[in-house]
DRENTORKOL-3810 file (N, C-alpha, C; in nm, 4 decimals):
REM DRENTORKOL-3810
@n.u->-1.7295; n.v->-0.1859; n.w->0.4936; ca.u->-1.6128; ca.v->-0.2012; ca.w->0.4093; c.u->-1.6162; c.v->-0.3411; c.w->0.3486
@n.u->-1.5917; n.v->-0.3397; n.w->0.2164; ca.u->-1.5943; ca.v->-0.4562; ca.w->0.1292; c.u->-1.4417; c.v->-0.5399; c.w->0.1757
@n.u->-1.3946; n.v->-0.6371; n.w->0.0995; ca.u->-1.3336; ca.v->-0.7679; ca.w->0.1263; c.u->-1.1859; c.v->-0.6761; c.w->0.1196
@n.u->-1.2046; n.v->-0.5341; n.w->0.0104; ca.u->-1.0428; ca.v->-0.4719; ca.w->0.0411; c.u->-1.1093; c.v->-0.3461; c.w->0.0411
@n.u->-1.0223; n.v->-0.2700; n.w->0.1175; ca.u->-1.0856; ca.v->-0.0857; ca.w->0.1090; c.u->-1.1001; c.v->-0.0380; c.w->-0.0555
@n.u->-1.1714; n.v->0.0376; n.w->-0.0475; ca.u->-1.1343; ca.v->0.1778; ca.w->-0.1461; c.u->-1.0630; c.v->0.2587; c.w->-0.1202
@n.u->-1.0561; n.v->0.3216; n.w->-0.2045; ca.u->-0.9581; ca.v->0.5135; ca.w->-0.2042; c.u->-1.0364; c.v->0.5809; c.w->-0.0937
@n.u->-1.1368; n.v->0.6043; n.w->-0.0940; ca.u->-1.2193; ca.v->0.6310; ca.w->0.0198; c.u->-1.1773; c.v->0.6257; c.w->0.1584
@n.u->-1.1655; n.v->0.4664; n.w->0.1627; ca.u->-1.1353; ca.v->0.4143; ca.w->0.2983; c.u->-1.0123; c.v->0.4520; c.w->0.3390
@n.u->-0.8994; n.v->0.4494; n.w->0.2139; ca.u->-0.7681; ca.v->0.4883; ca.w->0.2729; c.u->-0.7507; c.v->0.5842; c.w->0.2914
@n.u->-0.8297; n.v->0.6648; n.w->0.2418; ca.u->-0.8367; ca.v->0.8482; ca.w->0.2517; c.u->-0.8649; c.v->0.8432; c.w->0.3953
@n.u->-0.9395; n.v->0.8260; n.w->0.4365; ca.u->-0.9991; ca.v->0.8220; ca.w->0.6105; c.u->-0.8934; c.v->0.7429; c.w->0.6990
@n.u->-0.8396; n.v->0.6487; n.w->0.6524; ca.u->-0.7056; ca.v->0.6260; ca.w->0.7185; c.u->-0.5992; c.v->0.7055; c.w->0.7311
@n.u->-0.6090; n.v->0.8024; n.w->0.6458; ca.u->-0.4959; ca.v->0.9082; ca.w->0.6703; c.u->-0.5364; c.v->1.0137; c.w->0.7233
@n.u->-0.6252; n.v->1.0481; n.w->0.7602; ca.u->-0.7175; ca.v->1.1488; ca.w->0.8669; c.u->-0.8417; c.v->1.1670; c.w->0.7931
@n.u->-0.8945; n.v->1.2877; n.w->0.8630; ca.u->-1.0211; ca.v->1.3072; ca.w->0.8003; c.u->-1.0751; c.v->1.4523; c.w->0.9095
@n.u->-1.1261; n.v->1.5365; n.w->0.7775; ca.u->-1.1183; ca.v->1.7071; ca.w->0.8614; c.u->-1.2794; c.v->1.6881; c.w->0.9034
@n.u->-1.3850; n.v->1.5772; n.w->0.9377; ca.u->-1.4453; ca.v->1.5438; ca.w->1.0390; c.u->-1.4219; c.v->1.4629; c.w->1.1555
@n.u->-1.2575; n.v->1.4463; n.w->1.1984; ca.u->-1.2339; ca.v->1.4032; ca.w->1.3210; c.u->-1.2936; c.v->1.2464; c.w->1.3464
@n.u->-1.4029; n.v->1.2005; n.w->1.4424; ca.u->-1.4220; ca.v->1.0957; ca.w->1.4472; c.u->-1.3058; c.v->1.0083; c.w->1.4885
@n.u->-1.3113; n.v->0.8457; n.w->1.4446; ca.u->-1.2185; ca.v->0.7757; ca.w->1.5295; c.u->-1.0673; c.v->0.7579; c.w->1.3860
@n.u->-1.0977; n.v->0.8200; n.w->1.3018; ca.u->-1.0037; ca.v->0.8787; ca.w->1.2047; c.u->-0.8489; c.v->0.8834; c.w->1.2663
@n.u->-0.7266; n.v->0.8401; n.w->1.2068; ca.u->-0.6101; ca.v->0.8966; ca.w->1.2404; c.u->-0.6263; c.v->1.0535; c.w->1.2300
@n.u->-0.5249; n.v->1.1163; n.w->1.3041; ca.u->-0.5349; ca.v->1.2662; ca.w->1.3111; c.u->-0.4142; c.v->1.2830; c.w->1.1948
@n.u->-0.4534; n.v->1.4651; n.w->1.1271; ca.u->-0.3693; ca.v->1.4813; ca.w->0.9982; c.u->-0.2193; c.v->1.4850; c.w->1.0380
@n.u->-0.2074; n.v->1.5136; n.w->1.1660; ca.u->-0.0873; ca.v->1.4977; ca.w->1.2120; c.u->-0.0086; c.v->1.3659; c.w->1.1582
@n.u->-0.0501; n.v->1.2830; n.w->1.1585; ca.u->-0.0346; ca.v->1.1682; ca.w->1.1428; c.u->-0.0323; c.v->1.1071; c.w->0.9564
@n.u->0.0567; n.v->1.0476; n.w->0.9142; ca.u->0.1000; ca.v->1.0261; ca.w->0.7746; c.u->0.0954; c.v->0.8800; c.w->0.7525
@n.u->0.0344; n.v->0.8597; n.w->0.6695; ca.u->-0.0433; ca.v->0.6891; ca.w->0.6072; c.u->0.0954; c.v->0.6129; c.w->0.5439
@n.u->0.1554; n.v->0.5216; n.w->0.6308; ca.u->0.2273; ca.v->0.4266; ca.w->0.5796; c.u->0.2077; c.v->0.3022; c.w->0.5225
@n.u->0.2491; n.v->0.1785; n.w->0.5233; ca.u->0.1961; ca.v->0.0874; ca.w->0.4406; c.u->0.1793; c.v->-0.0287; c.w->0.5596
@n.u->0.2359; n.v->-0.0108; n.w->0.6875; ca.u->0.2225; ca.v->-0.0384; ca.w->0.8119; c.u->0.1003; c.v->-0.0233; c.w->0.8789
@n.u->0.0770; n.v->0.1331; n.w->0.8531; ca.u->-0.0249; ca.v->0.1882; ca.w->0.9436; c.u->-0.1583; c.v->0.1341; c.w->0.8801
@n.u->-0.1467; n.v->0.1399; n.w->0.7234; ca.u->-0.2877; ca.v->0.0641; ca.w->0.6901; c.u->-0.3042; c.v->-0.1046; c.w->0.6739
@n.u->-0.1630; n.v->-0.1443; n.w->0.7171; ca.u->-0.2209; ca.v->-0.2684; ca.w->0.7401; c.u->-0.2704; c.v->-0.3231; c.w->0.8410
@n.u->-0.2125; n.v->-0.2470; n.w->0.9330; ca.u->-0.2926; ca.v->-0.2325; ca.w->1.1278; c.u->-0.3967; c.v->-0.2039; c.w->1.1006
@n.u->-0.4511; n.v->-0.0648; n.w->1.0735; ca.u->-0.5966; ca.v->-0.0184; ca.w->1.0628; c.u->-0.6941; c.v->-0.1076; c.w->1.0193
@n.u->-0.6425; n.v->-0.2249; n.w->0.8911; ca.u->-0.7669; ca.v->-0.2734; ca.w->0.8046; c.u->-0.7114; c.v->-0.4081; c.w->0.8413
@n.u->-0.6710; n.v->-0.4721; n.w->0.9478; ca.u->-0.6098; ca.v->-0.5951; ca.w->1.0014; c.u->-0.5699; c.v->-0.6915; c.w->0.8762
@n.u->-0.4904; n.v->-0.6251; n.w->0.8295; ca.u->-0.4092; ca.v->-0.6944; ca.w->0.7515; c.u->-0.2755; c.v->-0.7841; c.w->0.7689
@n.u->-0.2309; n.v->-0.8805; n.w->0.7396; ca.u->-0.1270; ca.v->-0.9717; ca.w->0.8159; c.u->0.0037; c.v->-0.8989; c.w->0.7120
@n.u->0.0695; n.v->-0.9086; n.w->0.7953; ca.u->0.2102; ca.v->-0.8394; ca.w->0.7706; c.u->0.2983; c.v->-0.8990; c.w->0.6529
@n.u->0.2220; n.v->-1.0296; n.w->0.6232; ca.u->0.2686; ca.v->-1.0551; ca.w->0.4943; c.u->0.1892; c.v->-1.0278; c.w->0.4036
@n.u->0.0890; n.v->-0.9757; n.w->0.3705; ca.u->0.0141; ca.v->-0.8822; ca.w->0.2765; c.u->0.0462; c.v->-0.7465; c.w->0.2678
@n.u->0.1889; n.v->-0.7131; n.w->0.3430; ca.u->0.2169; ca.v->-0.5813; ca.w->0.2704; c.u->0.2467; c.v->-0.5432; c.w->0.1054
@n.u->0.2475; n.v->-0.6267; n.w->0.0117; ca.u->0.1968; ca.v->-0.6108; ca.w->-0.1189; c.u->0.0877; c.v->-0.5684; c.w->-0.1576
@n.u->-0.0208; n.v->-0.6088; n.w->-0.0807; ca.u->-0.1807; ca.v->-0.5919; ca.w->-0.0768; c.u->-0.1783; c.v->-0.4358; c.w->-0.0325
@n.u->-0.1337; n.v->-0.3895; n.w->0.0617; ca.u->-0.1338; ca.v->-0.2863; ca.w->0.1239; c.u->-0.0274; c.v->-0.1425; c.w->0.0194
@n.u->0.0407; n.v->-0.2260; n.w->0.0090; ca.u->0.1330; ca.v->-0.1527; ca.w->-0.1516; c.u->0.0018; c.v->-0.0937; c.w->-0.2240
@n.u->-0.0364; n.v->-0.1948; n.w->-0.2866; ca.u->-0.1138; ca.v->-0.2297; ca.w->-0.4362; c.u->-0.2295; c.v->-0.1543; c.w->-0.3836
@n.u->-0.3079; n.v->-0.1024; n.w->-0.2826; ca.u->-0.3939; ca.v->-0.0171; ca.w->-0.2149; c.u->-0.3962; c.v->0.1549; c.w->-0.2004
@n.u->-0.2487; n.v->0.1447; n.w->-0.1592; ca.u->-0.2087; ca.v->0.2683; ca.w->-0.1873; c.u->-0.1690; c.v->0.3520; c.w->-0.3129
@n.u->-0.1003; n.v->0.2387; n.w->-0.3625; ca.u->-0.0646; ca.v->0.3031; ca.w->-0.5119; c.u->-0.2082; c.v->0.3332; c.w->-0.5579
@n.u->-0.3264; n.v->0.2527; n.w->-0.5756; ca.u->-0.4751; ca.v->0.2781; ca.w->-0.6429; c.u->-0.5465; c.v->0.4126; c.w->-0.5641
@n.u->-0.5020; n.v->0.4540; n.w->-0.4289; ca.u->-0.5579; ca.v->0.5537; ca.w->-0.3669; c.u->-0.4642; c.v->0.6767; c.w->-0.4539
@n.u->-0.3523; n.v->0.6391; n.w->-0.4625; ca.u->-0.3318; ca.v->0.7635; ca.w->-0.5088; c.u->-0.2965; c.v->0.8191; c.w->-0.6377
@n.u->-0.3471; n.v->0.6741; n.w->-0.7260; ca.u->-0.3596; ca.v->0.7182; ca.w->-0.8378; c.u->-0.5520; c.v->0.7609; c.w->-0.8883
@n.u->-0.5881; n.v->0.7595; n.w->-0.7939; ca.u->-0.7226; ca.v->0.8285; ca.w->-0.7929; c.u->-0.7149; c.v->0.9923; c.w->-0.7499
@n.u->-0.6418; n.v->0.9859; n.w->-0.6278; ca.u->-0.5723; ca.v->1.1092; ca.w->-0.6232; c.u->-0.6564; c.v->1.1236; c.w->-0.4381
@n.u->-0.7075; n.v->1.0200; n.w->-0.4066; ca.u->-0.7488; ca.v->1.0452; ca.w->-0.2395; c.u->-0.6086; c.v->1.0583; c.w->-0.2186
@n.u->-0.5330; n.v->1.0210; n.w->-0.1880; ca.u->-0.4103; ca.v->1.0629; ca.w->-0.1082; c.u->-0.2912; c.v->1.0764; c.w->-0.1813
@n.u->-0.1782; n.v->1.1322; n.w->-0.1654; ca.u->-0.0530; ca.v->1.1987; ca.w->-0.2094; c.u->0.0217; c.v->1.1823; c.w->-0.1605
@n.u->0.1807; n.v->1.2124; n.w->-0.1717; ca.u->0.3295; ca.v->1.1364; ca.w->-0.1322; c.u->0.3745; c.v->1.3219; c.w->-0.0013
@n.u->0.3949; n.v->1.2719; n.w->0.0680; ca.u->0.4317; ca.v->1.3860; ca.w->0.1804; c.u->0.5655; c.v->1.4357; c.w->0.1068
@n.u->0.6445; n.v->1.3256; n.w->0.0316; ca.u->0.7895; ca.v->1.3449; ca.w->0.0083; c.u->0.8128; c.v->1.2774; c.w->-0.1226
@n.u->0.7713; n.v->1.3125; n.w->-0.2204; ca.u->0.8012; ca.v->1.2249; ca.w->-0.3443; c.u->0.9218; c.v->1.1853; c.w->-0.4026
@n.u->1.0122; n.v->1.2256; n.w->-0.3399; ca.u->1.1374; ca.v->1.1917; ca.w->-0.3511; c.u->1.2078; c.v->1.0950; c.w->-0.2504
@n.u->1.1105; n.v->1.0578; n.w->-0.1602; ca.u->1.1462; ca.v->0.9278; ca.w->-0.0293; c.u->1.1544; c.v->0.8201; c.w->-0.0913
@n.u->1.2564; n.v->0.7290; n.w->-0.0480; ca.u->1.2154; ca.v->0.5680; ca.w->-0.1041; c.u->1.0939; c.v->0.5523; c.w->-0.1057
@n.u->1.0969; n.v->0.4369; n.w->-0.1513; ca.u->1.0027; ca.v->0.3549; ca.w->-0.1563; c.u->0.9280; c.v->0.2506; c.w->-0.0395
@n.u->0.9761; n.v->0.2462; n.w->0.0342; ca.u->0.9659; ca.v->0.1794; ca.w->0.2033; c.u->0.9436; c.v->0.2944; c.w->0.2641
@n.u->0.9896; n.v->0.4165; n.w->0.2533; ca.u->1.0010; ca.v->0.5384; ca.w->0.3392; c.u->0.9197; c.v->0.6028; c.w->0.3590
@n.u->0.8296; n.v->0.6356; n.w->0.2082; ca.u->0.6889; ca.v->0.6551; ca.w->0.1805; c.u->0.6171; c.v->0.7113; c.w->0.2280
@n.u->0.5666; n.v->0.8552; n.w->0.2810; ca.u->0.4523; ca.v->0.8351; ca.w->0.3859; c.u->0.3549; c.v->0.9208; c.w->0.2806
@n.u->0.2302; n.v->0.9196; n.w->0.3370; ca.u->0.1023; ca.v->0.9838; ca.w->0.2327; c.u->0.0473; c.v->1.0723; c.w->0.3147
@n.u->-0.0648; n.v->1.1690; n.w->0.2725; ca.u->-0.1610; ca.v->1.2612; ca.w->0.3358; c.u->-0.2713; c.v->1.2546; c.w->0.2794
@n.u->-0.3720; n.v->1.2698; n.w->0.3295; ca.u->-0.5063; ca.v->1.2569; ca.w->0.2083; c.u->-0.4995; c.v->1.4073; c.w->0.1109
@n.u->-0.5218; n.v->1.4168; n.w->0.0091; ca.u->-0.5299; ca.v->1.5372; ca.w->-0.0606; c.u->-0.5662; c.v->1.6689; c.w->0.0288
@n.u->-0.6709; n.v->1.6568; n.w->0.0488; ca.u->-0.7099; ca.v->1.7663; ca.w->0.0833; c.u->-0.6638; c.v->1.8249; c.w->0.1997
@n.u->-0.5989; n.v->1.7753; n.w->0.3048; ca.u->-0.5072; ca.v->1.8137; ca.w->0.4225; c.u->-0.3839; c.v->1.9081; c.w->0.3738
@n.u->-0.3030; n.v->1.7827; n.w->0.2758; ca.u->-0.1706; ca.v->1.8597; ca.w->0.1620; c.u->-0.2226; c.v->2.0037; c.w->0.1375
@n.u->-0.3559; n.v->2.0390; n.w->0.0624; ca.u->-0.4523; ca.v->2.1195; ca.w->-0.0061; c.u->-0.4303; c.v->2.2841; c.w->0.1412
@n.u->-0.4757; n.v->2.2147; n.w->0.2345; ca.u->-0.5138; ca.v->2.3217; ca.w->0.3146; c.u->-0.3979; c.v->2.3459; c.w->0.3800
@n.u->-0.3136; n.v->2.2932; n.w->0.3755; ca.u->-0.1266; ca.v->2.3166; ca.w->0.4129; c.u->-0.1091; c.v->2.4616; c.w->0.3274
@n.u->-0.0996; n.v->2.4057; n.w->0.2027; ca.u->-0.0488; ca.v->2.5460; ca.w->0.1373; c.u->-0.1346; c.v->2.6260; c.w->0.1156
@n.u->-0.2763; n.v->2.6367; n.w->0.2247; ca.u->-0.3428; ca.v->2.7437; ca.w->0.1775; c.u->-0.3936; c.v->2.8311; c.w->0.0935
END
């Protein structure tokens, strides 16, 4: 991993349907959770903002609740959302 993730990377932070040491899909990508994961200091939650918004305007990951605040937020990687609605 380079100096900041990719869409990639945050995609795999929000699970990943090869398991590994991956969060499980159970589990929903906050702006918290990827700043733990990629040891980010808690005052770079802007950084961690500005990460997510680029993941999911690539389209690796998506809003669980697009109508949640903005702090409230939580994500899924696409393709999890994808195999939800079958």
């Amino acid at each position: 991993m380079g100096e900041h993730p990719d869409a990639g990377e945050i995609e795999a932070c929000a699970g990943s349907p090869a398991g590994g040491d991956e969060i499980p899909v159970d589990d929903v990508l906050q702006v918290d959770l990827l700043r733990e994961r990629f040891g980010l200091d808690e005052r770079n939650s802007a950084t961690a903002s500005r990460l997510i918004k680029e993941a999911v305007e690539e389209g690796a990951i998506v809003p669980v609740d697009e109508d949640a605040a903005r702090k409230l937020m939580k994500y899924m990687p696409r393709w999890a959302l994808e195999s939800e609605k079958g």
